[in-house]
C-alpha positions as CSV (number, residue, x, y, z in Angstrom):
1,X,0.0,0.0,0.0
2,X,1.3,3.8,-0.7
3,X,2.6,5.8,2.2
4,X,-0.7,8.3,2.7
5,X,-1.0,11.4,4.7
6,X,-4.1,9.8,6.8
7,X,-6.4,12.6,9.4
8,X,-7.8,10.3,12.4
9,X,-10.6,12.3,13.2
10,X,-11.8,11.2,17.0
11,X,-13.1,12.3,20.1
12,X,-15.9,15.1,19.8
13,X,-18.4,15.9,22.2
14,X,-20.8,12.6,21.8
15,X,-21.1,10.7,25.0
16,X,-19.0,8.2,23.3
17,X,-16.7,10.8,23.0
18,X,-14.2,8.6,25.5
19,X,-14.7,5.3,23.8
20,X,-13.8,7.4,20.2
21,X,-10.5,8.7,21.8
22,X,-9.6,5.1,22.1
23,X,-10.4,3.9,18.9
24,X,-8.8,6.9,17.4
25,X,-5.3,6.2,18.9
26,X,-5.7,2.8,18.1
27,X,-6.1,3.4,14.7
28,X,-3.5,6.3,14.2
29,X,-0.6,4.0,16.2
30,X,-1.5,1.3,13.4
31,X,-1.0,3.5,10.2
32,X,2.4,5.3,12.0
33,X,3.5,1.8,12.5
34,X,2.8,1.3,8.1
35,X,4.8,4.2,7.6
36,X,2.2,6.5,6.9
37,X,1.8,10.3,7.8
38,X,-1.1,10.6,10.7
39,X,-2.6,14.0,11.5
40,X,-4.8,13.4,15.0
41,X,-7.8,15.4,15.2
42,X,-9.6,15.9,18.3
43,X,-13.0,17.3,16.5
44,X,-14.0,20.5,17.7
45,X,-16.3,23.3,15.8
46,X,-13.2,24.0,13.9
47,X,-13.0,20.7,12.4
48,X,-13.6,22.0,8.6
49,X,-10.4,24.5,9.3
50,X,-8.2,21.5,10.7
51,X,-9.1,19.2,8.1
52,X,-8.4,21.9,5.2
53,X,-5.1,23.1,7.0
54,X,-4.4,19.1,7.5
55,X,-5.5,18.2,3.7
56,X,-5.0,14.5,4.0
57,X,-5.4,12.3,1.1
58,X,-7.6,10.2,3.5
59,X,-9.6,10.7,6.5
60,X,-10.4,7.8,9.0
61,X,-13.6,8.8,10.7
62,X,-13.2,7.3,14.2
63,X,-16.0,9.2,16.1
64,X,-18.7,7.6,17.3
65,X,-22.1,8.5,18.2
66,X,-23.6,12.8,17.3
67,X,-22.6,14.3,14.7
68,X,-19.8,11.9,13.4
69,X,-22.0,8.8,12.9
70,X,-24.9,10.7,12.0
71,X,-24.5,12.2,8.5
72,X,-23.3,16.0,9.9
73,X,-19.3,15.2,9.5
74,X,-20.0,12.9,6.3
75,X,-21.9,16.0,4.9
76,X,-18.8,18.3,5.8
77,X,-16.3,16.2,4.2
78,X,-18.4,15.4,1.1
79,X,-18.8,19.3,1.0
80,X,-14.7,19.4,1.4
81,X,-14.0,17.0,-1.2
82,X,-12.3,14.0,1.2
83,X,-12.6,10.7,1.4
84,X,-13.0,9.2,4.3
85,X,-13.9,5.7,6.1
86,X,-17.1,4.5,6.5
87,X,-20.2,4.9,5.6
88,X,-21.5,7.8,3.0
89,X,-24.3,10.9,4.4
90,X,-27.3,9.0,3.4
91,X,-26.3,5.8,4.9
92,X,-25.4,7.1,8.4
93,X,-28.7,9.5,8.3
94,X,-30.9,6.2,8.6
95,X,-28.1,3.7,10.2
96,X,-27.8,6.3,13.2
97,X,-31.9,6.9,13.5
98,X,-33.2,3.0,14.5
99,X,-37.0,3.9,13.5
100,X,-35.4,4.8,10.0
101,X,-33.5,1.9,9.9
102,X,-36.5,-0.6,10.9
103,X,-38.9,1.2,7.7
104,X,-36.1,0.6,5.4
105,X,-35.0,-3.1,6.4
106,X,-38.4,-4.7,7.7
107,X,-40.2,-4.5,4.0
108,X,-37.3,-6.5,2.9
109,X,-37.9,-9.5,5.1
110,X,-35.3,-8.6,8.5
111,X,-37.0,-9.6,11.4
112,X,-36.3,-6.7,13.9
113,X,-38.6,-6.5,17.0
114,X,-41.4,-4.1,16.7
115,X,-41.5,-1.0,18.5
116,X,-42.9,2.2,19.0
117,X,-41.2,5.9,19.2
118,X,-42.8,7.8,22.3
119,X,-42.7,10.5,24.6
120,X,-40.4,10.7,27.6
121,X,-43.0,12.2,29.1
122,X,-45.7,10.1,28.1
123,X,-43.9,7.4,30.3
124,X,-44.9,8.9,33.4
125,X,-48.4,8.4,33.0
126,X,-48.8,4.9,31.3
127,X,-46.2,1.8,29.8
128,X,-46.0,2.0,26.0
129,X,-45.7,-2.0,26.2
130,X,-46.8,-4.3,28.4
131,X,-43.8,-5.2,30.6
132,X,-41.4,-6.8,30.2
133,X,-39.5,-3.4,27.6
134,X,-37.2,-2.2,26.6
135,X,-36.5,1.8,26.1
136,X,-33.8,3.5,23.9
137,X,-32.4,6.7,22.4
138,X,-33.4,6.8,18.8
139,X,-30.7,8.5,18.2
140,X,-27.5,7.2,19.7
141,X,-25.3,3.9,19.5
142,X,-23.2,2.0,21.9
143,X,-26.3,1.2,24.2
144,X,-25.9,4.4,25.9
145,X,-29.6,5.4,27.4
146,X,-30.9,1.5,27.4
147,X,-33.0,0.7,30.1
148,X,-34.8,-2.6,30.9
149,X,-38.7,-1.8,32.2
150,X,-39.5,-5.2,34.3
151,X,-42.6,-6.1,36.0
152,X,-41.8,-5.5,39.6
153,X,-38.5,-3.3,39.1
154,X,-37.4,-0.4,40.6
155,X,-38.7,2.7,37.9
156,X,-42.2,2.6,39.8
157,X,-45.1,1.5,38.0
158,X,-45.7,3.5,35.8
159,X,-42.3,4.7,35.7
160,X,-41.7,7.7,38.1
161,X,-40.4,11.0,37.4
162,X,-37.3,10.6,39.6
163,X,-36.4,7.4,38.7
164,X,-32.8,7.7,36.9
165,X,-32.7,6.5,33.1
166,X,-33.2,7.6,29.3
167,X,-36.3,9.6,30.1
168,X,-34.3,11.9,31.9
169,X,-32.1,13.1,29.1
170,X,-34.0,12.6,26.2
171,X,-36.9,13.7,24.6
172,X,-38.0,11.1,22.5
173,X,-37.4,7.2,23.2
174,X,-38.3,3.9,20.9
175,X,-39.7,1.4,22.7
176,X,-39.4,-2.3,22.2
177,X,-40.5,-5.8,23.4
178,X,-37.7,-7.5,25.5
179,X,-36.3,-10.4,23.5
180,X,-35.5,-12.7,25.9
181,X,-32.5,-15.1,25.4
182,X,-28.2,-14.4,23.8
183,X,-26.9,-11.4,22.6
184,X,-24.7,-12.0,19.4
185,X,-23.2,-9.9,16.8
186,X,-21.8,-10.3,13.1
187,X,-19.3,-7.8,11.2
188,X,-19.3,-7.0,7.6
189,X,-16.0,-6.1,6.3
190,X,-15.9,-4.9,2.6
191,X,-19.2,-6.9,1.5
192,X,-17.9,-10.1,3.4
193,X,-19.5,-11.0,6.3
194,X,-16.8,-12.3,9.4
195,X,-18.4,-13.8,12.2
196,X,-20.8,-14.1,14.6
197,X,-19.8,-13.6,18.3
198,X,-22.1,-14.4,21.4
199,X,-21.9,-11.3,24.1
200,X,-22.2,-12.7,27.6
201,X,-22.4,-10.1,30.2
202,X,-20.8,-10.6,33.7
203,X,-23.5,-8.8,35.6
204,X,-26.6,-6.9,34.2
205,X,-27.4,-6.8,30.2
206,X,-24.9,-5.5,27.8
207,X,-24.5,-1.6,28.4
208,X,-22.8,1.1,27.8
209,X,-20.5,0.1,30.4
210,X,-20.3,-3.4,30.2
211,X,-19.1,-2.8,25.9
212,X,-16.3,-0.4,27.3
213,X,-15.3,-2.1,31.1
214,X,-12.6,-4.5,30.4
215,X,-14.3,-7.8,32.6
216,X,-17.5,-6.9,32.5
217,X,-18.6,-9.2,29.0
218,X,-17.4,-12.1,27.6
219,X,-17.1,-12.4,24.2
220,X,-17.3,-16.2,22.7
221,X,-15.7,-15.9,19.2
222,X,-16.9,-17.8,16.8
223,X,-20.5,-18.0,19.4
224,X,-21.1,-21.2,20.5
225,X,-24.8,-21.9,18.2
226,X,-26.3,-24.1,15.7
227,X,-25.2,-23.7,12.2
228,X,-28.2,-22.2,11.0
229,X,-28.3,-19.7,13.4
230,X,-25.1,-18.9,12.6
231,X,-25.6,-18.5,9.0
232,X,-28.4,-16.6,9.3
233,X,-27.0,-13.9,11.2
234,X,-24.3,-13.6,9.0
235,X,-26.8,-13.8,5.9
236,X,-28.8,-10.9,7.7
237,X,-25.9,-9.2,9.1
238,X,-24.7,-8.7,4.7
239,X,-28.2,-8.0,3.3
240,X,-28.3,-5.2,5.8
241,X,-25.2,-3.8,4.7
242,X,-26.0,-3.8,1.3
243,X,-29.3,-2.2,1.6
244,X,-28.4,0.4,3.7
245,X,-25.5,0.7,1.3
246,X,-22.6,0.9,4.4
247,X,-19.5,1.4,3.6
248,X,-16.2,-0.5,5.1
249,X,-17.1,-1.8,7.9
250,X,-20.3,-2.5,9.5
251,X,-21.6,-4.6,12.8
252,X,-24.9,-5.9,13.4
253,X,-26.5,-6.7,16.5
254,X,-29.1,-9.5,17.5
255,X,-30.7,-11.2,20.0
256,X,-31.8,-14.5,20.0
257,X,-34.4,-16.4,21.9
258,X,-32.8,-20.0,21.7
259,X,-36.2,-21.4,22.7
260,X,-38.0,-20.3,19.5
261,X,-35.2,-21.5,16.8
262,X,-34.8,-19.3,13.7
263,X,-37.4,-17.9,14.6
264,X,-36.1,-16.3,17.7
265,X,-33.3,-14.4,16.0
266,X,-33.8,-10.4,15.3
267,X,-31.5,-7.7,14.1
268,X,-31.5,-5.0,16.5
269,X,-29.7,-2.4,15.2
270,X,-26.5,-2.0,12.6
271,X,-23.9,0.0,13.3
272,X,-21.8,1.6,10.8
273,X,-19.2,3.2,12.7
274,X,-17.7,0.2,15.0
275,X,-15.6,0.6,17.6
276,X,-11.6,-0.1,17.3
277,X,-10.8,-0.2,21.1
278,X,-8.7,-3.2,22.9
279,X,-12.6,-4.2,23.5
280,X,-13.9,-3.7,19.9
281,X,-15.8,-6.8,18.1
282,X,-15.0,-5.6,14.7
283,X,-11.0,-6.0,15.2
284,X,-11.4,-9.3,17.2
285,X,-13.5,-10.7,14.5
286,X,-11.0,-9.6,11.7
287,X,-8.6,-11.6,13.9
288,X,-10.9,-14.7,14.0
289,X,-10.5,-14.8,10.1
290,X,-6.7,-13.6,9.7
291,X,-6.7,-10.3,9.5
292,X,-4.8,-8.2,11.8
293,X,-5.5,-4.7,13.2
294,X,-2.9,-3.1,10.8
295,X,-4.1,-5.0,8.1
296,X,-7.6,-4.0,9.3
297,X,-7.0,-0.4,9.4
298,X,-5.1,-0.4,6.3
299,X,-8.1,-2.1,4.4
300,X,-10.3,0.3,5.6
301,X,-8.3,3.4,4.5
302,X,-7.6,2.1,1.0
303,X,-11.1,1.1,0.3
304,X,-12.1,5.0,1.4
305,X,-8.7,6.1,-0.9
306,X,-10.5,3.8,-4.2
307,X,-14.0,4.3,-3.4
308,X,-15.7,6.8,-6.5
């Protein structure tokens, strides 16, 4: 591969903001160890000056979460002329947004829970589902602002005003049936699908904090299922790349209710800016199949370099 002048642009002021820090370094030690010319960004509201003052041939988009994941930085460097990692504007406008994302991949035949968008405040007078729910930003990745609604738990019934969770800092939340059963993931890497992983929590379900707490989850690489469940993820985990049209890399996220087969399996969400941390699942499944996290990062720079 040439020696490029690569811009990692991380960090920002998401709540992930932390998590994209780590990926950024990550990625920026891997290319200086290639040979190639790193600019770090830490993104700021003077990212368009930076990256024209940097001018790389290549961006690596390492933030996570608002506005890097959500079509506002891909819209700035399609503006700018730069290619960059990842998926395109229109692509991260619906991946980001997971009612969006369900009207676009539900008429094609993904089964993905259904679920309705509602008021935070609506919450305090009445459940949206009956319990067992689940509640979520629409908005945001990394499972930040998930919260479990149980029958018997401690949010009051209906939930109560001072009860800590997503309803406190956002406005609007989707609602979902809890899927009960294994949490398992699949990565897309240049229209190939990798693997499937099973996520096994230590304590809780699978949170912001047990993604990014080293301990806290186990991750069972290749997951410990039947064949067909296997092959199905990664059948659904492709098709929902290629509709959505990511780019790169991509990571979808399931549960599956082992008790109800092929049947019990439902794509959750996809994610099309993964994480690159220690505790990523996107490098560890490039590992499973013989790529390394150089060799990872590289690939996803040169495919942003030859994309048209």
């Amino acid at each position: 591969m040439d020696r490029l002048h690569v811009a990692v642009l991380m960090g920002g002021w998401s709540a992930e903001r932390d998590v994209s820090l780590t990926s950024g370094a990550g990625v920026a030690d891997a290319l200086e160890s290639r040979g190639h010319r790193v600019t770090r960004i830490d993104m700021g509201r003077d990212v368009a000056q930076r990256l024209a003052e940097a001018a790389p041939d290549v961006v690596f988009n390492a933030l996570h979460g608002t506005p890097g994941e959500d079509g506002t930085v891909q819209g700035l460097m399609d503006l700018m002329g730069l290619r960059y990692t990842h998926s395109g504007l229109e692509t991260s406008v619906i991946a980001i947004d997971k009612e969006l994302t369900k009207m676009v991949l539900v008429p094609h035949g993904l089964r993905m829970p259904e679920g309705k968008v509602v008021s935070s405040e609506s919450l305090f007078e009445a459940d949206p589902l009956p319990r067992p729910y689940v509640l979520k930003p629409v908005n945001e990745g990394s499972s930040v602002g998930v919260a479990i609604v149980q029958r018997g738990g401690n949010y009051g019934d209906p939930i109560t005003r001072d009860a800590p969770g997503p309803w406190r800092q956002f406005e609007r939340l989707l609602a979902e049936p809890f899927i009960r059963g294994r949490e398992l993931t699949a990565a897309v890497l240049d229209d190939e699908a990798l693997a499937v992983t099973e996520l096994k929590p230590t304590t809780g379900f699978y949170d912001y904090e047990a993604k990014y707490t080293e301990g806290m989850t186990e991750h069972v690489c290749p997951a410990e299922i039947p064949g067909e469940i296997r092959d199905a993820a990664l059948a659904m985990a492709l098709e929902a790349h290629r509709i959505l049209g990511c780019r790169g890399a991509s990571r979808s996220d399931f549960r599956w209710d082992d008790e109800q087969g092929i049947d019990g399996l439902y794509l959750l969400e996809v994610n099309t800016q993964p994480g690159m941390t220690p505790l990523s699942l996107v490098p560890e499944q490039a590992a499973h199949v013989g790529i390394g996290f150089a060799d990872l990062v590289e690939q996803l720079v040169e495919a942003a370099r030859c994309d048209t």
